[in-house]
N, C-alpha and C positions, 0 to 999 in steps of 0.2 A: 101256497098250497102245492105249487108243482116242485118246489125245494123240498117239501116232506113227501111228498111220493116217491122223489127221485131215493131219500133218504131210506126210505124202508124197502127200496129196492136195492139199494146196497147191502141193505142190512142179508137182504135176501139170499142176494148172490154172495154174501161173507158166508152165510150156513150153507147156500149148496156147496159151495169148494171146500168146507169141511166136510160135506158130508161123504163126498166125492173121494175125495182125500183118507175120508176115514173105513169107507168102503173098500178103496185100494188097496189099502195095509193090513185089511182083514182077512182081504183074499189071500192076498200073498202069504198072510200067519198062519194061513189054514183053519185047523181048528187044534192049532198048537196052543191058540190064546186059551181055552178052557181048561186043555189038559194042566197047562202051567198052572192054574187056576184053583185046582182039585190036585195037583201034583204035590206043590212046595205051600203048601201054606199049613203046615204041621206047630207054625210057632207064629206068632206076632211079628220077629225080625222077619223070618223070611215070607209072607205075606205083605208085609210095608215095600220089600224089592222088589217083589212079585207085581204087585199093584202099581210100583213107579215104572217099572220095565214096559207094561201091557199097556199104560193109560199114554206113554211116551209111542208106542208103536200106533195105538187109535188114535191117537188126537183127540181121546174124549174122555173127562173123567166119569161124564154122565152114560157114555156107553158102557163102562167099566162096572157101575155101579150097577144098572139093568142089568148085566151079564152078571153080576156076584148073587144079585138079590135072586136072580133067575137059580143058580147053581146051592143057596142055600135052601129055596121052596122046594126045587126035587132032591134034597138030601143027599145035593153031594159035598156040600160046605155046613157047615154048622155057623152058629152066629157065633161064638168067638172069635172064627177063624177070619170072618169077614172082616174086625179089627182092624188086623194089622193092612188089610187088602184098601181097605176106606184110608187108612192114613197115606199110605203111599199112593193111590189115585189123587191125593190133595196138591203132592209135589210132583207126578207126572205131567199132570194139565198142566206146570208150568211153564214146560219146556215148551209147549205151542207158544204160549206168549211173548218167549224170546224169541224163537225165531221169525214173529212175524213185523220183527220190527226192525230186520236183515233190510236193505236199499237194492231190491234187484228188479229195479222198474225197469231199467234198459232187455231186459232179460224176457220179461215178462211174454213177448210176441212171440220170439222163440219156443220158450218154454210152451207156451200153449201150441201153437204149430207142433211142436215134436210130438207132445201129448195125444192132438188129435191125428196125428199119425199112427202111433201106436197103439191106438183105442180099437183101430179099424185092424189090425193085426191078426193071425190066423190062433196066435200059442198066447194063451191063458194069463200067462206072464208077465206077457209085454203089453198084453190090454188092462194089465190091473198096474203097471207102472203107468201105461197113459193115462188111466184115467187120476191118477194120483196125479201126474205131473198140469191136468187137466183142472183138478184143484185148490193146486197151489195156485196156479194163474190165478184163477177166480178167488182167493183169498185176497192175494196182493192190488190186486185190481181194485178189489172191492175198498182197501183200506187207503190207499192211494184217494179213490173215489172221497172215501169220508175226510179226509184232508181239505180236497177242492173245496168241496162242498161244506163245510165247518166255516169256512172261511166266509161264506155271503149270508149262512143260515142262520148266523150270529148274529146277522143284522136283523132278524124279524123280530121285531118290539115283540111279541108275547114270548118265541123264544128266548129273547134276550134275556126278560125278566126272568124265565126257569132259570136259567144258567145264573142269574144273580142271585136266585135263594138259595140254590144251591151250594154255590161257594160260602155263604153266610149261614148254611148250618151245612154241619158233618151229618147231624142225624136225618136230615132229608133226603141227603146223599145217600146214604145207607141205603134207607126205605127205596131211593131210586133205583139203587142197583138189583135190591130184591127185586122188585117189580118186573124191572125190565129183563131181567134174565128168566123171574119166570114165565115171561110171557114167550121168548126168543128160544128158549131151553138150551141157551148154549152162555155160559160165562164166559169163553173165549169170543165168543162173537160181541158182549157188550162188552167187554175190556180191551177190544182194537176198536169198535165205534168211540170209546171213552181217548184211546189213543188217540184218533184222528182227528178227534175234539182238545186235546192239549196242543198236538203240533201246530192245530190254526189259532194254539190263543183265545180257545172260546173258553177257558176253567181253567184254574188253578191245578197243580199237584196234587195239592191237599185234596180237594172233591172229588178229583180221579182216585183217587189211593180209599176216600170212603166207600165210592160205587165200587170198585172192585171189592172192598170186602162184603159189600152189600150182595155182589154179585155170587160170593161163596155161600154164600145164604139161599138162595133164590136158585142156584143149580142142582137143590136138595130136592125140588120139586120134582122132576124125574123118576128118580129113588123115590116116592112117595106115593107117584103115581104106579109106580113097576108093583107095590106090596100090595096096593087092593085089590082083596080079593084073595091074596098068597095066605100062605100060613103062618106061624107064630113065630118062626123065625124069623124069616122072609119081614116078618115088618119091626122086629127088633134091629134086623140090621137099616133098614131105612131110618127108622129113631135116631142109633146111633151114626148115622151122618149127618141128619140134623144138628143134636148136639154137639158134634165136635166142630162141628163149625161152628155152629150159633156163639158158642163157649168161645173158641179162637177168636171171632169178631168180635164178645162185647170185650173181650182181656186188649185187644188190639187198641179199643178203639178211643181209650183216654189219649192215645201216646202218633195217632195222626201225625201231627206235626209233628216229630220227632220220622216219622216215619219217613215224610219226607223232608228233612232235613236230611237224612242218610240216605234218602236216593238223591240227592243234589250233588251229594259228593262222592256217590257212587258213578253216576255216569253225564255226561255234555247234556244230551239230549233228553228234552222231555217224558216222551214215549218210552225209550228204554228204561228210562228212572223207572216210572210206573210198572215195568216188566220187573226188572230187580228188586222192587220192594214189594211185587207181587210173591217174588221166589221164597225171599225171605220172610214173610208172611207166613203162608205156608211149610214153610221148613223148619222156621221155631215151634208152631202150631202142633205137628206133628211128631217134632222129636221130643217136644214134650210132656207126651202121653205115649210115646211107644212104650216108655219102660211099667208103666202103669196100667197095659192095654186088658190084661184077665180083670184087676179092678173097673174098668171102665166099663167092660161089657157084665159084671156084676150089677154096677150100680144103673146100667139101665133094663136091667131083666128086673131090681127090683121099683125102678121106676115105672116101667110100662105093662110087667106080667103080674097084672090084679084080676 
């Protein structure tokens, strides 16, 4: 019992040092991120940029997608335009995933000492660098943590069995990652628990590589929650993140093994593999509905506006 407490305490301090993190780069973007937002998104490409740029500066696709669905309900986006913004927040969120599987443990006491130096600072700046530098610590820390800990938590017989059905279906795996992300509201926060669960040996590839796509599922709930209550737009664009992911997973989801087979020989180590066939996930996903993207927001205006 005290192995799962410590567990969702980790899990815990993984989402404050995002959140931490994703507060800090906010500041600093000012409210440039809106502008951009309502600025360049006149076409599908430049909305897909627009959305990889901003979701890489938050650290969050789910914040991205609150802020779109926010700016379609007061009619400053239209739901087309949120298209191309939802496909590129798909391959933004990547970029967290690779860097949190960077080795800067030795770093870490540093890194937080500077941070809470600077937190306490007079100039605006330097307290939104601390507080950033404040949740990177607390990210690595945290995933560090899920390593140790993967390692003895494997051993609790009822654990153990999840972890064996798991790897013995893909489609459990799935439904696990939905779940647990919608519970967590952060994909990046189950896709480094899932990491620190491969580097100890507790799962296979394969059932890492299914919860992460489970997990592009399940971080739709957000966007789902931001539209009740919005308007007609407002929840056509939540739809359509739904479906383009939902769509992306099940087209993914025959070719798993294959999936990972090509992160085996993409990179040594476990956790990265999973980070790289996260990327490439999302990057086929996405580029292959940008050129179809007016079609795509068609066919859910005639899907959902009855």
């Amino acid at each position: 019992m005290g192995q799962i407490l410590v567990f969702l305490l980790l899990i815990g301090i993984f989402i404050f040092g995002m959140t931490l993190l994703r507060k800090a780069l906010f500041h600093l973007s000012g409210e440039s991120t809106k502008r951009w937002l309502t600025a360049f998104t006149s076409n599908p490409l430049k909305g897909f940029f627009i959305g990889i740029v901003i979701t890489a500066i938050m650290q969050s696709s789910s914040a991205v997608m609150v802020i779109t669905i926010g700016l379609v309900a007061a009619g400053l986006l239209t739901f087309p335009q949120s298209i191309g913004i939802i496909l590129g927040t798909n391959i933004g969120t990547t970029i967290t995933t690779e860097l949190i599987t960077f080795n800067i443990e030795s770093f870490l006491i540093p890194i937080a000492l500077t941070g809470c130096v600077l937190a306490f600072m007079k100039y605006k700046q330097l307290q939104s660098i601390g507080i950033g530098l404040l949740g990177i610590s607390s990210v690595f820390a945290a995933m560090r943590g899920f390593e140790y800990l993967a390692i003895s938590i494997k051993e609790t017989p009822w654990i153990n069995e999840v972890l064996l059905t798991l790897d013995g279906s893909h489609f459990y795996a799935v439904l696990a990652g939905v779940i647990i992300t919608a519970i967590i509201q952060s994909s990046t926060a189950a896709t480094g628990m899932i990491m620190g669960l491969l580097t100890a040996g507790a799962m296979n590839l394969d059932t890492g590589i299914a919860i992460m796509l489970g997990a592009n599922i399940g971080t739709c709930a957000d966007a789902l929650l931001a539209a009740i209550g919005a308007g007609r737009e407002a929840k056509l664009t939540a739809y359509a993140h739904i479906w383009l992911n939902f769509i992306g997973v099940a087209l993914f989801f025959p070719f798993i093994n294959i999936l990972g087979e090509i992160g085996m020989h993409a990179a040594n180590q476990i956790d990265v593999q999973l980070a790289h066939v996260s990327v490439l996930f999302n990057v086929i996903t996405s580029l292959f509905v940008l050129p179809f993207a007016h079609r795509f927001s068609s066919f859910i205006i005639k899907l959902h506006d009855r």
